[in-house]
C-alpha positions as CSV (number, residue, x, y, z in Angstrom):
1,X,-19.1,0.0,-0.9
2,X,-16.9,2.4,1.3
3,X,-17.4,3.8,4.3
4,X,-15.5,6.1,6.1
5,X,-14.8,5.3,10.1
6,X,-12.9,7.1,13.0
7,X,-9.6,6.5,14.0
8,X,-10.0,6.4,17.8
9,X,-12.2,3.3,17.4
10,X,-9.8,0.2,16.6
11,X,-11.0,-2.2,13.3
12,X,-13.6,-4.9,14.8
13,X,-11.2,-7.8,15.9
14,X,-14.2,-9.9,14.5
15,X,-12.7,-8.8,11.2
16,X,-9.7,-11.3,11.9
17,X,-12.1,-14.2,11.7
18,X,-14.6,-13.1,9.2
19,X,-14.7,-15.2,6.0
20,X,-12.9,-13.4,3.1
21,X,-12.5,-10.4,4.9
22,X,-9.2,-8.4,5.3
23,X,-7.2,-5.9,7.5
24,X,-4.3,-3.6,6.7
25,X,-2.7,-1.1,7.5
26,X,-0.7,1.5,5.1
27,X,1.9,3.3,5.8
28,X,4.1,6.0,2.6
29,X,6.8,8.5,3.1
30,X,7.8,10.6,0.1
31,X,10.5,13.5,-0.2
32,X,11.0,16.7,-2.3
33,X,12.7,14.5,-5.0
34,X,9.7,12.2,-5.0
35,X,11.6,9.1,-3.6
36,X,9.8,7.1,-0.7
37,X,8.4,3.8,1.0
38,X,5.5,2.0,1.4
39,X,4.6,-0.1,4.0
40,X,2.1,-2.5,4.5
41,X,1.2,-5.4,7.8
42,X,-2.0,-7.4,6.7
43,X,-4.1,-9.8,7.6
44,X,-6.1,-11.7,4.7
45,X,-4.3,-8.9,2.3
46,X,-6.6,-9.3,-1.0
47,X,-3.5,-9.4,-3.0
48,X,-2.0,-12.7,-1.7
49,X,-2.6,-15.5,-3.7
50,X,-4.9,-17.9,-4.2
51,X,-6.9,-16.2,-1.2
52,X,-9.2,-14.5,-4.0
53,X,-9.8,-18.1,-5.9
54,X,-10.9,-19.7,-2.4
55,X,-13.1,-17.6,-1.9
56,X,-14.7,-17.8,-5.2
57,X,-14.8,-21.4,-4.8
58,X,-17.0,-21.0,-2.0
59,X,-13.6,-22.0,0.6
60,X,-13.1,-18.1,2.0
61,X,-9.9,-18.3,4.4
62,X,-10.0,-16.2,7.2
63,X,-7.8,-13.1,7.8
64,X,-5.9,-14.3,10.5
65,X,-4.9,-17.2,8.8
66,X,-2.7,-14.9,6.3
67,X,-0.7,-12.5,7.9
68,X,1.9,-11.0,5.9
69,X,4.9,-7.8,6.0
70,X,5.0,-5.8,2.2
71,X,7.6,-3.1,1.6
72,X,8.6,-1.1,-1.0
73,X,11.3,1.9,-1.7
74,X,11.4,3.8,-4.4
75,X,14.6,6.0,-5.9
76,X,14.1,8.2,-8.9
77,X,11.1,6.7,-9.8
78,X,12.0,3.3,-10.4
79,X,11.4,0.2,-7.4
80,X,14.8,0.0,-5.5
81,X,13.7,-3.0,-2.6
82,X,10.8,-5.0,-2.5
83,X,9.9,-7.4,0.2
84,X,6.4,-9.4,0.2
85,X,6.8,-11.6,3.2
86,X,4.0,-14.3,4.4
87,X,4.3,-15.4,8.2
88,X,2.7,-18.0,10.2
89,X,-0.3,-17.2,12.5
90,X,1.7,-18.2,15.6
91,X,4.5,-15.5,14.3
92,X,1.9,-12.5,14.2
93,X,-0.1,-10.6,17.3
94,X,-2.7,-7.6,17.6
95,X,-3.6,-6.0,20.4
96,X,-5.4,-2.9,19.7
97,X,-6.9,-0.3,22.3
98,X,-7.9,3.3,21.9
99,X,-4.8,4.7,23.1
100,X,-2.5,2.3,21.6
101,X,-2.3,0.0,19.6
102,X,0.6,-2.9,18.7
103,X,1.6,-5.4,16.4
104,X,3.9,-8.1,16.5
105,X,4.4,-9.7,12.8
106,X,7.6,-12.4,13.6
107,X,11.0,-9.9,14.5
108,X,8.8,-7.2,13.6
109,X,7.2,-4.5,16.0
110,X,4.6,-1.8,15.3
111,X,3.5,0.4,17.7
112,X,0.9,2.9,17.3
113,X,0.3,5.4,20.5
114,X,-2.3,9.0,20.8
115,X,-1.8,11.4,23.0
116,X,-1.0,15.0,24.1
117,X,-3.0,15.8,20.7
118,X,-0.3,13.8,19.1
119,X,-0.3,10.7,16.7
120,X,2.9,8.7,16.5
121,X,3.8,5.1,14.8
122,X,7.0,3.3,15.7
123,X,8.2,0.5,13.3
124,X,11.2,-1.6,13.8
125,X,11.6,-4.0,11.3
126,X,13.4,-7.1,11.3
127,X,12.4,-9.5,7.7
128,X,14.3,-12.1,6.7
129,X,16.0,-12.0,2.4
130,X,15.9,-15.1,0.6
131,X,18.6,-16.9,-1.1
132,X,21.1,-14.5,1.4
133,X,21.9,-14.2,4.9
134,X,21.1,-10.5,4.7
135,X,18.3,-9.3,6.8
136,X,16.2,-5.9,6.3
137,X,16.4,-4.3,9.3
138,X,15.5,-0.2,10.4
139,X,13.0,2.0,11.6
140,X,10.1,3.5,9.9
141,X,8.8,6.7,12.5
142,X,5.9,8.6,12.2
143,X,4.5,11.8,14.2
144,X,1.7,14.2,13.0
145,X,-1.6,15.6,14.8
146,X,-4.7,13.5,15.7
147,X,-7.3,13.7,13.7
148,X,-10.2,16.0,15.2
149,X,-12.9,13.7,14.0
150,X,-16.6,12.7,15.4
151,X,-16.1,9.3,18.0
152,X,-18.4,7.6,15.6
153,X,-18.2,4.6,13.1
154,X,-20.5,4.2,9.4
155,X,-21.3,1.2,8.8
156,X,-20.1,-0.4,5.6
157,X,-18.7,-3.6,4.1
158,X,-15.3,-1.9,3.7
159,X,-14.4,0.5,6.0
160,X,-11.8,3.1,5.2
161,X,-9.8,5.5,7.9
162,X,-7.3,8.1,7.6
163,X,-5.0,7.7,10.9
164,X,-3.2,11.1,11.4
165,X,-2.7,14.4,9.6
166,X,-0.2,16.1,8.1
167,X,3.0,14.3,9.0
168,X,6.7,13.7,8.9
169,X,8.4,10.7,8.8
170,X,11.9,8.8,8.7
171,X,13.0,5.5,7.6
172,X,16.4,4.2,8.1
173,X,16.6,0.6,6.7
174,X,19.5,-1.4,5.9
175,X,20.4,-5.0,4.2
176,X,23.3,-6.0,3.0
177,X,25.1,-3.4,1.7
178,X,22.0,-1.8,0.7
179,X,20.6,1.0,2.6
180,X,18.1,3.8,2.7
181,X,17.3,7.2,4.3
182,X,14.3,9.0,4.1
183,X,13.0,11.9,5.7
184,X,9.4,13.1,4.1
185,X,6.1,13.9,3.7
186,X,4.1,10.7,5.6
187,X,0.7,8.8,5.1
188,X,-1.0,6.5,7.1
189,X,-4.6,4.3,7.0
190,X,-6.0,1.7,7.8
191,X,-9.1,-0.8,5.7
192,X,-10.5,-3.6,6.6
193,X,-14.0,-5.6,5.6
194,X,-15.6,-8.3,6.8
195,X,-15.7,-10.0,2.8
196,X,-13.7,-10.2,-0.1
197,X,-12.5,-7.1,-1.7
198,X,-13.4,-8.3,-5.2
199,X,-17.2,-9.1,-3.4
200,X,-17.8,-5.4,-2.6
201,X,-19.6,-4.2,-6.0
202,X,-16.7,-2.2,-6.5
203,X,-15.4,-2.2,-10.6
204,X,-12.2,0.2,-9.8
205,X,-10.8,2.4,-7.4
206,X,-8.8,5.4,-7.6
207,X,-7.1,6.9,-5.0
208,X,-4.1,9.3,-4.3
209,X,-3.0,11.5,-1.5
210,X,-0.1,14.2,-1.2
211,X,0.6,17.1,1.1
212,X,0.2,20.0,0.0
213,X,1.3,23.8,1.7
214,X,0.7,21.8,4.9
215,X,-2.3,20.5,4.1
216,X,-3.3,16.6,3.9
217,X,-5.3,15.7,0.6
218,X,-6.7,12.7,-0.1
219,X,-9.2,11.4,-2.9
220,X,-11.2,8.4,-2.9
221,X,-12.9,7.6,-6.3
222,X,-14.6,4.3,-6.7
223,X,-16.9,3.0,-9.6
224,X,-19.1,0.7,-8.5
225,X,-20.1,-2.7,-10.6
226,X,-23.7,-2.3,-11.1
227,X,-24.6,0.1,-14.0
228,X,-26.8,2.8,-12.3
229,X,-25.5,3.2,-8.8
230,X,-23.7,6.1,-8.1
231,X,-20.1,6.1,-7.7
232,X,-18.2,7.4,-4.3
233,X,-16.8,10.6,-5.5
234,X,-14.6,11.9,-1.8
235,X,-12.0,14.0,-1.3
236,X,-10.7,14.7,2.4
237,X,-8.8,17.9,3.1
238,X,-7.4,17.6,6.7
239,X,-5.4,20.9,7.8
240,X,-2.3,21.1,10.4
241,X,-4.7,21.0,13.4
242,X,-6.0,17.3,12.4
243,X,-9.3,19.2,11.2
244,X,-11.1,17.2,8.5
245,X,-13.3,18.4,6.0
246,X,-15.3,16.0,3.2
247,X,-16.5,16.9,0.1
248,X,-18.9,14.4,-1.3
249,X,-20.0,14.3,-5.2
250,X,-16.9,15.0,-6.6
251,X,-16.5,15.4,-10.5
252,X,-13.4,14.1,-11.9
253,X,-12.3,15.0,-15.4
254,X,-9.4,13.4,-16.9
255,X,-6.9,14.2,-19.9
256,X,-5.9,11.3,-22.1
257,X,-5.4,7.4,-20.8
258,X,-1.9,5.2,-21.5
259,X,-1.9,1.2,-21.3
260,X,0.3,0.2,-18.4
261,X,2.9,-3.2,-18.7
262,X,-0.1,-5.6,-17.9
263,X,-2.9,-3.8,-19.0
264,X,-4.6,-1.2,-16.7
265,X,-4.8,2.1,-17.8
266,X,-3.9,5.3,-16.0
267,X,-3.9,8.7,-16.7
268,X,-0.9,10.9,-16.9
269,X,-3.5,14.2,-15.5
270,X,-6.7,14.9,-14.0
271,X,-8.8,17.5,-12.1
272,X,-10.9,17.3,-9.4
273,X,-14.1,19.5,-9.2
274,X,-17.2,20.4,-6.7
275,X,-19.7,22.6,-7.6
276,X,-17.8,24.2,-10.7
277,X,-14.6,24.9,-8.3
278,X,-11.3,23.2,-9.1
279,X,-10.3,21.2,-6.1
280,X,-7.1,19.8,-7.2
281,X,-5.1,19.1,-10.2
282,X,-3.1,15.8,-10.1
283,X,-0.2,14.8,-12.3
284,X,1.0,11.1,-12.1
285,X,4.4,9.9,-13.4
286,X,4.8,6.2,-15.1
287,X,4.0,3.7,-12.5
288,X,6.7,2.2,-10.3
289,X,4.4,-0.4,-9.4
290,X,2.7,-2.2,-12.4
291,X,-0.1,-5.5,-12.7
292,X,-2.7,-6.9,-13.8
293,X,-4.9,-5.8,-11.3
294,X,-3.1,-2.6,-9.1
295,X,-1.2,0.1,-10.3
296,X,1.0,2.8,-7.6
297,X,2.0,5.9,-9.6
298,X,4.1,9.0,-8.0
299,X,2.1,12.1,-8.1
300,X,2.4,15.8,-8.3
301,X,-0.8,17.4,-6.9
302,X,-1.6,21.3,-6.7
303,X,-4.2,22.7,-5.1
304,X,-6.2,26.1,-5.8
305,X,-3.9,28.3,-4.7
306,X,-1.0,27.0,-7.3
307,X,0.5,25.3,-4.1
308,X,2.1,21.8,-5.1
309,X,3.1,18.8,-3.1
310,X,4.4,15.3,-3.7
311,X,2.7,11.8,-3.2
312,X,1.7,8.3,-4.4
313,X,-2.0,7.0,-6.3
314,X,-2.8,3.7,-6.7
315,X,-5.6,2.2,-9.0
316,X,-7.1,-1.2,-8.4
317,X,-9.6,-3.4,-10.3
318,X,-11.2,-5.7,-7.5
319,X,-12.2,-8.0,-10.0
320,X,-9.0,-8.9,-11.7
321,X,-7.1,-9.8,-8.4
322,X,-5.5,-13.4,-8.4
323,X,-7.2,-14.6,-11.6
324,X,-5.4,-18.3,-12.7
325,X,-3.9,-16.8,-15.6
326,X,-1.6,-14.3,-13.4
327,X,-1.6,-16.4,-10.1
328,X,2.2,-17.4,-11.3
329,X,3.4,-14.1,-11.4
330,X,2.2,-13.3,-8.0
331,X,3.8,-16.1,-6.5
332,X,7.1,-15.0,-7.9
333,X,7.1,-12.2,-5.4
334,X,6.1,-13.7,-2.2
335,X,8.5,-15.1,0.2
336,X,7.8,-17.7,2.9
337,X,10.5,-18.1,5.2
338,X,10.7,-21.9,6.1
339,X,7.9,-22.6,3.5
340,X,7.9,-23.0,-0.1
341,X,8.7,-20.2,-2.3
342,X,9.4,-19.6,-6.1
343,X,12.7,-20.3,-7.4
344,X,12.2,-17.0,-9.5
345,X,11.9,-15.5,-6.4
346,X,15.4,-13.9,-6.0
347,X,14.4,-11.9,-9.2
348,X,11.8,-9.7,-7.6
349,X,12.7,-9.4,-3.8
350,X,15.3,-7.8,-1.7
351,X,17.4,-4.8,-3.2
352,X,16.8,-4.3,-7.1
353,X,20.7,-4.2,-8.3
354,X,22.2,-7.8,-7.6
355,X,18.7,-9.9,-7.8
356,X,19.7,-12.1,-11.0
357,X,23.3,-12.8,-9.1
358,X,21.1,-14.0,-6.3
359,X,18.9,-16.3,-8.5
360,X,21.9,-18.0,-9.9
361,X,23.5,-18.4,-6.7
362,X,20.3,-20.2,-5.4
363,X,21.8,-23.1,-8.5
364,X,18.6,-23.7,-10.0
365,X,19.3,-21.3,-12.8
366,X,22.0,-21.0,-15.3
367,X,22.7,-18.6,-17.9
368,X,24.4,-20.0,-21.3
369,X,28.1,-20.2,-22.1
370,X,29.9,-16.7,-22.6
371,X,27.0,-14.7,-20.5
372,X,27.8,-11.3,-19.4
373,X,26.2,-12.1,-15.5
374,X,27.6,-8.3,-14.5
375,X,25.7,-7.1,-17.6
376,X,22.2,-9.0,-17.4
377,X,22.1,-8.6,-13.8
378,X,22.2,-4.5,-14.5
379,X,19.4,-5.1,-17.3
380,X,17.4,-7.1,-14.6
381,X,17.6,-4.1,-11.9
């Protein structure tokens, strides 16, 4: 179901052409007050729609016919921006290398480079808004130590890689009059699988990272589909030199369940275990990212030694991803420059505070006589 590959050792570009299958690349940032970013380029992202329903029709699309930009920022715990952009094919490039690697996804540039011991990510980002002349525009930078890992690849349907440890990072993005500083803990991996994610046996996944007295943690939980087999159970601690140390078999125990907006549960606590030690306790906030198939919840994780850093989890159930019944909702959030979009778009893109002003201005929507626009576009942010 998961395997874990090496970072020096680009994803197969065979991936881009593999039926159902899927690339991205993830970047967070998260600061002592818990606000962030994440960051996602993608090819064949399992999210988009209708690519899950093709595929079960026996009409897979290949990656590199969906490329697509996702962003979002987060300020005291609630979504502040969110952009989920699909591109053409002839917009996007990849060329990767052990060294470096770069990606061009329309006005967009993403450069990855290793050396000197060093791993560093440059993003400049330039996405176009709908329904506004506004463009996001910034920088998202990244620098932390390479990962001291075996030059070796595990095969598996879906491969999984940390890219760098314990890092720092800085975004400074602009649109409008909107704007946003960060300067944080960072994150960044990479998956990618030569089938559909919802194909891989896999009935949920777990996962959560933070760092934590300098130290990178990251758990991978993942419960497979068929009764019987035995779950993936990881937890990764990599230290300040890049140093990586698994722990397979991991017992998880968690402390009460809540229903989210759409339906997946999540668990406001839990601890981590290996061989009756406590690994980790993790403490997850409401999510600030809610369907019916993914979940991304702020965390507080602290390690043994009482020691307590900031992060994001996310909870997925492969299964549920781009069902009919919520295919509308999904489209509402994914823009298409030059193509055809939602009209409900406006409501869920771009900065949070002025989306409804932007859906009427679009003059497919209208409130009634006497509406309070000031007033219901605050309730809509």
């Amino acid at each position: 179901m998961l395997a874990l590959s090496n970072p020096d050792i680009p994803l197969p570009t065979a991936l881009m052409d593999a039926p159902g299958g899927f690339l991205w690349w993830y970047v967070d940032l998260v600061d002592e007050r818990g606000n962030g970013i994440v960051l996602i380029w993608s090819f064949g992202l399992p999210f988009l729609p209708r690519l899950g329903g093709e595929a079960r029709r026996g009409r897979p699309q290949t990656p590199r016919s969906r490329p697509s930009v996702n962003i979002s920022v987060y300020r005291e715990g609630k979504l502040d921006f969110y952009l989920l952009q699909e591109l053409e094919p002839g917009e996007v490039g990849w060329k990767p290398g052990e060294g470096s690697e770069l990606w061009l996804f329309g006005l967009s540039r993403m450069h990855l480079t290793r050396a000197d011991g060093r791993t560093r990510l440059t993003v400049d980002l330039d996405l176009a808004l709908p329904d506004t002349s506004d463009r996001l525009v910034g920088t998202v930078r990244l620098d932390g130590p390479r990962l001291r890992q075996e030059a070796s690849r595990e095969d598996g349907a879906h491969q999984w890689t940390p890219m760098v440890g314990p890092a720092r990072g800085q975004a400074a993005l602009r649109a409008g009059g909107w704007r946003c500083d960060i300067d944080g803990d960072a994150y960044f991996d990479r998956n990618g699988g030569d089938r559909p994610l919802h194909d891989l046996g896999i009935r949920e996944w777990t996962w959560g990272r933070a760092t934590v007295g300098g130290v990178q943690w990251i758990y991978y939980l993942v419960e497979p589909e068929v009764a019987g087999e035995p779950p993936v159970a990881t937890v990764l601690r990599i230290d300040a030199d890049g140093s990586v140390t698994r722990t397979d078999g991991v017992e998880t125990r968690t402390y009460g369940t809540r229903p989210s907006t759409f339906g997946p549960r999540w668990s406001p606590r839990m601890t981590l275990h290996h061989e009756g030690e406590t690994l980790l306790e993790v403490s997850q906030a409401t999510p600030v990212d809610s369907g019916p198939f993914y979940l991304r919840l702020p965390l507080l994780m602290t390690d043994a030694e009482g020691r307590s850093g900031r992060g994001w989890g996310e909870f997925v159930l492969p299964n549920r991803i781009d069902l009919v019944r919520h295919r509308f909702f999904v489209q509402m959030r994914v823009h298409r420059p030059g193509g055809r979009s939602s009209m409900w778009l406006p409501l869920f893109t771009g900065p949070s505070r002025g989306r409804l002003r932007r859906l009427l201005a679009g003059g497919d929507v209208h409130l009634p006589p006497g509406a309070d626009v000031a007033r219901a576009d605050e309730a809509a942010s």
